[in-house]
C-alpha positions in Angstrom: 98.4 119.8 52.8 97.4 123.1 52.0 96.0 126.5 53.3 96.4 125.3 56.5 97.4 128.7 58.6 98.7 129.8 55.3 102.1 127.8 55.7 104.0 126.5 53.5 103.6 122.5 52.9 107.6 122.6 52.0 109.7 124.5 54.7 106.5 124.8 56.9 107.2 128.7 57.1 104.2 131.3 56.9 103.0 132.7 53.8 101.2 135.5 53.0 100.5 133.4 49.3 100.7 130.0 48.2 101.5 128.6 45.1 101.0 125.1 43.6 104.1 122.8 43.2 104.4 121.2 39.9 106.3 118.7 41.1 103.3 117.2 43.7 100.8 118.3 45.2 102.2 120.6 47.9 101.0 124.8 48.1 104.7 125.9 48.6 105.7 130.0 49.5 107.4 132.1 47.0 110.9 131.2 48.1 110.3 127.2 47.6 108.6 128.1 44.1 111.5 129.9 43.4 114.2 127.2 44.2 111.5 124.5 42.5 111.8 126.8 39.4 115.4 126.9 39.0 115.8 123.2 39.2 116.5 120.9 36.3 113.8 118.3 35.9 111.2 121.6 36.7 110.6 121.9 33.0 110.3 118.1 32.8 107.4 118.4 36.0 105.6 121.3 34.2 105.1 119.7 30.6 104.2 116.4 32.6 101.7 118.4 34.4 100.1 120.0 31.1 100.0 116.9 29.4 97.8 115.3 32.2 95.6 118.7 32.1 94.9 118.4 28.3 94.0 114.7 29.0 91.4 115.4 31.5 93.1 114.4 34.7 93.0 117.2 36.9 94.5 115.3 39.9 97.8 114.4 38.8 100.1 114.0 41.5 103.4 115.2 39.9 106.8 113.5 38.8 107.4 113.6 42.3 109.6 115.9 44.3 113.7 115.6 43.4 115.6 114.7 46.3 117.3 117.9 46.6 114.4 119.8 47.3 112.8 117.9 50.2 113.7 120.3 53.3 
């Protein structure tokens, strides 16, 4: 995963930028951050993620990505 030929890890599409996913580890494109944004449990991903970060762990792997957005 990752900047491999700058695609993304989630629709596998090129990218001219990449973004990390709050809900694992994936770099997704604009569009996939965009439908990860609007989803219901994103809010629920992001404060899990900042809770980890003010902890310490820096590799947190996420909630885990909702059904509905695997591609």
């Amino acid at each position: 995963m990752g900047l491999e030929n700058n695609k993304c890890d989630r629709c596998n599409e090129k990218a001219e930028s990449l973004t990390g996913s709050y809900f694992n580890v994936q770099m997704i494109c604009k569009p996939c951050d965009a439908k990860e944004q609007a989803h219901p449990k994103f809010e629920e991903a992001k404060s899990a993620e900042t809770e980890e970060c003010i902890k310490g762990n820096l590799n947190y792997e996420g909630i885990g990505l909702p059904e509905d957005l695997k591609q």
